[in-house]
PADO-15725 format. One record per residue (C-alpha): residue number from 0; chain; z, x, y. Coordinates in steps of 0.2 Angstrom, whole numbers, plus 5000, padded with zeros to 4 digits. Example, Ala and Ser with C-alpha at 12.3 -4.5 7.8 and 13.67 -1.06 7.14 Angstrom:
@k:0; c:A; pz:5039; px:5062; py:4978;
@k:1; c:A; pz:5036; px:5068; py:4995;
***
This chain:
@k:0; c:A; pz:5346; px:4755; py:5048;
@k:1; c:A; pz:5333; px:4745; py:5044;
@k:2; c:A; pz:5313; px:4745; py:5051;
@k:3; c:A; pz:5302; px:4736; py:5061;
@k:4; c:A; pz:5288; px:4728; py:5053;
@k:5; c:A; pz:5271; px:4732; py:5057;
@k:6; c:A; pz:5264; px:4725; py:5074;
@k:7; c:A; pz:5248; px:4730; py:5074;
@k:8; c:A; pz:5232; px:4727; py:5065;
@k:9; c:A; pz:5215; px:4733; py:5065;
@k:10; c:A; pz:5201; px:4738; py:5055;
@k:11; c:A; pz:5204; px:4755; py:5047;
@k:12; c:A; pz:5198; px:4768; py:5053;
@k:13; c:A; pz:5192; px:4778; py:5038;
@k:14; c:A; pz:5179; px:4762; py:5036;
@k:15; c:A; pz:5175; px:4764; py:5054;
@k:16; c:A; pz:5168; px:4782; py:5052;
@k:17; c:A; pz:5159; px:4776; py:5036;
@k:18; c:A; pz:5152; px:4763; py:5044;
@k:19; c:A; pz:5145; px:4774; py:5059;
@k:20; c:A; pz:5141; px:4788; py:5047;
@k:21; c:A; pz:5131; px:4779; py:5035;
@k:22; c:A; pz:5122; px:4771; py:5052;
@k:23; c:A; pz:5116; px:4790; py:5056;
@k:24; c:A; pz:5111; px:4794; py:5041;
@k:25; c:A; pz:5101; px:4777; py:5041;
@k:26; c:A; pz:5094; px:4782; py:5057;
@k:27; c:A; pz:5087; px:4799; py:5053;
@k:28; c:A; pz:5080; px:4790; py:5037;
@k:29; c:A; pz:5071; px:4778; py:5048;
@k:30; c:A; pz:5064; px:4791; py:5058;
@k:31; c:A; pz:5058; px:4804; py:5041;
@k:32; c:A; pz:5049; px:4789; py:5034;
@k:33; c:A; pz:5030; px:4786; py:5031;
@k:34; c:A; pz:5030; px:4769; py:5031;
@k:35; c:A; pz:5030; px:4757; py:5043;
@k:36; c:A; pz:5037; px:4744; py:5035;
@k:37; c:A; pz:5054; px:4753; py:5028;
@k:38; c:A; pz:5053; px:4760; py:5045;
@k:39; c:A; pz:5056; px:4744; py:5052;
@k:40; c:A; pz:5069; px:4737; py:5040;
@k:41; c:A; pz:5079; px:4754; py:5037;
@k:42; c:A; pz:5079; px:4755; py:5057;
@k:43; c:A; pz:5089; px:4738; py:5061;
@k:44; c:A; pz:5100; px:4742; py:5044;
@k:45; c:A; pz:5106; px:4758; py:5056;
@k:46; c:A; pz:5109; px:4748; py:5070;
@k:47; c:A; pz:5120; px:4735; py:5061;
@k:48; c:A; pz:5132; px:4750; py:5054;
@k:49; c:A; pz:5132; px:4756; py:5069;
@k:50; c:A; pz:5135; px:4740; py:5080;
@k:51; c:A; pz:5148; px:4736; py:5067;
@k:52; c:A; pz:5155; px:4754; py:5071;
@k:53; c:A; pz:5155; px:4752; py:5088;
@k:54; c:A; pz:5164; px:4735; py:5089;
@k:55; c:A; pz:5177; px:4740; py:5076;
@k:56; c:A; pz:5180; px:4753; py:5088;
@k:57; c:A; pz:5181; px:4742; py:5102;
@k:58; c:A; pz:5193; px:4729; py:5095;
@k:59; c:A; pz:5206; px:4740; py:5092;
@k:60; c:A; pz:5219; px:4735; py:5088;
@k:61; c:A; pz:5212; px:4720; py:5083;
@k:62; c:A; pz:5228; px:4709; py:5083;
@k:63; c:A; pz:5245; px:4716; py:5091;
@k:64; c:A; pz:5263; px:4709; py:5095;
@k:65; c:A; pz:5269; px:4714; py:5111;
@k:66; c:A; pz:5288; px:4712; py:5109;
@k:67; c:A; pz:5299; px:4708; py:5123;
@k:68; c:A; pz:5311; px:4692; py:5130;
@k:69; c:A; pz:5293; px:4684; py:5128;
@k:70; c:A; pz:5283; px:4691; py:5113;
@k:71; c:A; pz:5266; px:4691; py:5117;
@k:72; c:A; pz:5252; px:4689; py:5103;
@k:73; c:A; pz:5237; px:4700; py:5108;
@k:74; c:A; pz:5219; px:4696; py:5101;
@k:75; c:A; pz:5205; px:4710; py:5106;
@k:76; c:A; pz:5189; px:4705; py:5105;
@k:77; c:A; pz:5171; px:4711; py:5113;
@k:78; c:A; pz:5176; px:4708; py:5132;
@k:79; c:A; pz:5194; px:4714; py:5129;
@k:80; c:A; pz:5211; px:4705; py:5127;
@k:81; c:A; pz:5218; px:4691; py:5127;
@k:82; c:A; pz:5238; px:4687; py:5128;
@k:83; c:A; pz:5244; px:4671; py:5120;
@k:84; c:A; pz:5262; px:4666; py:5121;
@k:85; c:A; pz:5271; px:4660; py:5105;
@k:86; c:A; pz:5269; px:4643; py:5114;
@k:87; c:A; pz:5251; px:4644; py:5117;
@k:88; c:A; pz:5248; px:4647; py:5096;
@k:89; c:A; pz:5247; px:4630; py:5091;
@k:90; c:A; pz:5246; px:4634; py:5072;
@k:91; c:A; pz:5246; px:4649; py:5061;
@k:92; c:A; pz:5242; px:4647; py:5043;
@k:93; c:A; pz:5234; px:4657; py:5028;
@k:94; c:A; pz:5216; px:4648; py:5021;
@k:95; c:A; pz:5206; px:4651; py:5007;
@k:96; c:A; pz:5188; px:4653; py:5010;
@k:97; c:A; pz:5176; px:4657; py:4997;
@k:98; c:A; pz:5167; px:4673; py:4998;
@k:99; c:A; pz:5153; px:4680; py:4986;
@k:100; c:A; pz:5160; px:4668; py:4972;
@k:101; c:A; pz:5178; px:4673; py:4975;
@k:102; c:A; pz:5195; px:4665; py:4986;
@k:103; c:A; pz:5197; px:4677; py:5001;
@k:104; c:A; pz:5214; px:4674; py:5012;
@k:105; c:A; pz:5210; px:4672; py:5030;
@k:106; c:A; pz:5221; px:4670; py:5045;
@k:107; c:A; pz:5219; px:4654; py:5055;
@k:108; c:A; pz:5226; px:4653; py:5070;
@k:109; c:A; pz:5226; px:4639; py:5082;
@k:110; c:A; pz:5228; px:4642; py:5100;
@k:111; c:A; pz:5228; px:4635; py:5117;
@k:112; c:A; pz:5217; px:4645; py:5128;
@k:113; c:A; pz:5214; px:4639; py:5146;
@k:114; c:A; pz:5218; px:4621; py:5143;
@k:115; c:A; pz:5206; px:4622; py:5128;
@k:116; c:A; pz:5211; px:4625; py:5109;
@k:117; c:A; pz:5203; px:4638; py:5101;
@k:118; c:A; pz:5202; px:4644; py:5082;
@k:119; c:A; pz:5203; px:4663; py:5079;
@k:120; c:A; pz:5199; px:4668; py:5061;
@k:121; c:A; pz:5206; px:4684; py:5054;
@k:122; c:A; pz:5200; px:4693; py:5037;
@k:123; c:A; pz:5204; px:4708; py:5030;
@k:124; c:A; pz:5193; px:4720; py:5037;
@k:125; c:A; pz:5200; px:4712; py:5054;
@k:126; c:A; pz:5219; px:4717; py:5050;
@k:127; c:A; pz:5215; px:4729; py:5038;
@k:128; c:A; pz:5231; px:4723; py:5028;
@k:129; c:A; pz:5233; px:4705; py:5020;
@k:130; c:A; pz:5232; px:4691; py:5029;
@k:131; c:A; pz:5247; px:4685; py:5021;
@k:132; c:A; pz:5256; px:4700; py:5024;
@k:133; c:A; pz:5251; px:4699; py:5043;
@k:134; c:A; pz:5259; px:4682; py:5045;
@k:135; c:A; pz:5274; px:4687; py:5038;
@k:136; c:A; pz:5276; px:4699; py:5053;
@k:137; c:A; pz:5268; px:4689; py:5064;
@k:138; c:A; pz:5282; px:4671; py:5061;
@k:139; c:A; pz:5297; px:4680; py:5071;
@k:140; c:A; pz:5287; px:4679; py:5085;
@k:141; c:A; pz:5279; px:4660; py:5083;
@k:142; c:A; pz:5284; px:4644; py:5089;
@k:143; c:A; pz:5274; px:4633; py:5080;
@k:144; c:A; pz:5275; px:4636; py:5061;
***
Protein backbone atom coordinates (compact mmCIF):
# COMPACT_ATOMS: atom_id res chain seq x y z
CA UNK A 1 0.00 0.00 0.00
CA UNK A 2 1.62 2.96 -0.93
CA UNK A 3 0.86 6.89 0.26
CA UNK A 4 -0.54 9.88 -0.94
CA UNK A 5 1.87 12.68 -1.07
CA UNK A 6 1.32 15.72 0.71
CA UNK A 7 -1.59 18.15 -0.45
CA UNK A 8 -1.25 20.82 1.53
CA UNK A 9 1.13 23.59 2.46
CA UNK A 10 1.40 26.22 4.76
CA UNK A 11 3.54 28.16 6.92
CA UNK A 12 4.27 26.27 10.02
CA UNK A 13 2.84 26.63 12.82
CA UNK A 14 5.54 26.53 15.51
CA UNK A 15 6.87 29.78 13.41
CA UNK A 16 3.39 31.25 13.57
CA UNK A 17 3.37 31.17 17.40
CA UNK A 18 6.81 32.68 17.51
CA UNK A 19 6.00 35.18 15.41
CA UNK A 20 3.00 36.18 17.54
CA UNK A 21 4.86 35.65 20.74
CA UNK A 22 7.80 37.64 19.98
CA UNK A 23 5.03 40.43 18.79
CA UNK A 24 3.73 40.38 22.55
CA UNK A 25 6.53 40.55 24.14
CA UNK A 26 7.62 43.49 21.63
CA UNK A 27 4.50 45.17 22.71
CA UNK A 28 4.77 45.19 26.49
CA UNK A 29 8.48 46.43 25.68
CA UNK A 30 7.06 49.35 23.75
CA UNK A 31 4.89 50.04 26.43
CA UNK A 32 7.81 49.66 29.77
CA UNK A 33 10.06 51.96 27.67
CA UNK A 34 11.26 55.62 28.69
CA UNK A 35 11.93 56.71 25.44
CA UNK A 36 9.97 58.00 22.90
CA UNK A 37 11.95 57.21 20.24
CA UNK A 38 12.49 53.26 20.99
CA UNK A 39 8.88 53.51 21.90
CA UNK A 40 8.07 54.47 18.50
CA UNK A 41 10.21 51.98 16.53
CA UNK A 42 9.97 48.92 19.01
CA UNK A 43 5.96 49.60 18.80
CA UNK A 44 5.54 49.13 14.73
CA UNK A 45 8.38 46.05 15.19
CA UNK A 46 5.39 44.44 17.32
CA UNK A 47 2.93 45.15 15.00
CA UNK A 48 4.76 43.66 11.94
CA UNK A 49 5.20 40.08 14.14
CA UNK A 50 2.01 40.33 14.87
CA UNK A 51 0.51 41.27 11.27
CA UNK A 52 2.84 38.50 9.97
CA UNK A 53 1.13 36.17 12.75
CA UNK A 54 -2.04 37.04 11.83
CA UNK A 55 -1.85 36.62 8.05
CA UNK A 56 0.11 33.20 8.44
CA UNK A 57 -2.92 32.40 10.31
CA UNK A 58 -5.17 33.43 7.83
CA UNK A 59 -3.70 31.95 4.77
CA UNK A 60 -3.91 28.51 5.99
CA UNK A 61 -3.28 26.30 4.21
CA UNK A 62 -1.62 28.47 2.01
CA UNK A 63 -1.66 26.12 -1.11
CA UNK A 64 -3.78 22.96 -1.28
CA UNK A 65 -4.84 20.29 -3.97
CA UNK A 66 -8.34 19.35 -3.82
CA UNK A 67 -8.41 15.87 -5.49
CA UNK A 68 -11.23 14.83 -7.54
CA UNK A 69 -12.50 13.95 -11.42
CA UNK A 70 -11.19 17.67 -11.68
CA UNK A 71 -8.35 18.41 -9.26
CA UNK A 72 -8.46 21.78 -8.00
CA UNK A 73 -5.28 23.80 -7.06
CA UNK A 74 -6.28 26.21 -4.18
CA UNK A 75 -4.30 29.44 -3.29
CA UNK A 76 -5.33 31.26 0.02
CA UNK A 77 -4.46 34.49 0.30
CA UNK A 78 -5.77 37.81 2.57
CA UNK A 79 -9.47 37.85 0.99
CA UNK A 80 -9.62 34.08 0.95
CA UNK A 81 -9.44 31.31 -1.79
CA UNK A 82 -9.12 30.96 -4.95
CA UNK A 83 -9.78 27.68 -7.18
CA UNK A 84 -7.77 27.24 -10.36
CA UNK A 85 -8.24 24.21 -12.55
CA UNK A 86 -5.23 22.37 -13.89
CA UNK A 87 -6.14 24.11 -17.03
CA UNK A 88 -6.17 27.59 -15.59
CA UNK A 89 -2.22 27.02 -14.34
CA UNK A 90 -0.49 28.14 -17.39
CA UNK A 91 3.03 27.35 -15.87
CA UNK A 92 4.52 25.81 -12.87
CA UNK A 93 8.17 26.07 -12.41
CA UNK A 94 10.93 26.28 -9.72
CA UNK A 95 13.22 29.93 -9.86
CA UNK A 96 16.14 30.93 -8.14
CA UNK A 97 16.00 34.20 -6.69
CA UNK A 98 18.76 35.74 -4.75
CA UNK A 99 18.05 36.46 -1.15
CA UNK A 100 20.54 38.07 1.51
CA UNK A 101 23.62 36.84 -0.91
CA UNK A 102 22.17 33.33 -1.27
CA UNK A 103 19.96 31.24 -4.35
CA UNK A 104 16.56 30.72 -2.66
CA UNK A 105 13.96 28.22 -4.66
CA UNK A 106 10.78 29.68 -5.30
CA UNK A 107 7.64 28.47 -6.78
CA UNK A 108 6.29 30.40 -9.82
CA UNK A 109 3.15 29.71 -11.01
CA UNK A 110 1.47 31.20 -13.88
CA UNK A 111 -2.28 31.24 -13.92
CA UNK A 112 -5.31 32.41 -15.77
CA UNK A 113 -7.44 34.18 -13.36
CA UNK A 114 -10.65 36.00 -14.83
CA UNK A 115 -9.44 36.23 -18.28
CA UNK A 116 -6.11 37.84 -16.78
CA UNK A 117 -2.82 35.99 -16.11
CA UNK A 118 -1.42 36.25 -12.99
CA UNK A 119 1.95 35.24 -11.22
CA UNK A 120 1.76 33.73 -7.71
CA UNK A 121 5.16 33.30 -6.12
CA UNK A 122 5.66 30.73 -3.39
CA UNK A 123 8.87 30.57 -0.87
CA UNK A 124 9.45 28.59 1.82
CA UNK A 125 8.03 30.07 4.71
CA UNK A 126 4.68 30.06 2.31
CA UNK A 127 4.85 25.98 1.83
CA UNK A 128 6.66 25.48 4.78
CA UNK A 129 8.36 22.46 2.80
CA UNK A 130 10.71 22.97 -0.47
CA UNK A 131 9.53 24.39 -3.24
CA UNK A 132 10.80 21.72 -5.30
CA UNK A 133 9.39 19.14 -3.26
CA UNK A 134 5.99 20.94 -3.51
CA UNK A 135 5.93 20.80 -7.36
CA UNK A 136 6.71 17.26 -7.34
CA UNK A 137 3.36 16.70 -5.70
CA UNK A 138 1.68 19.32 -7.29
CA UNK A 139 2.68 17.86 -11.33
CA UNK A 140 -0.13 14.83 -11.16
CA UNK A 141 -2.44 17.30 -11.02
CA UNK A 142 -1.05 19.96 -13.86
CA UNK A 143 -1.82 20.30 -17.24
CA UNK A 144 0.74 22.65 -18.37
CA UNK A 145 4.20 21.31 -17.32
Amino acid sequence: MTTDPQLSWSTPPAALVVCGLGGLVMAVAAVVTSDNAGRLLIGLAALGLLFLAAMGLRQRPRLAVEPGPIPKIVVRGLTGPRFYTPDQVLRARIVQYRRLGRRMPMLEMDVRHDGEERLIIFGRWDLGARPESVLDSLRPYLVHQ
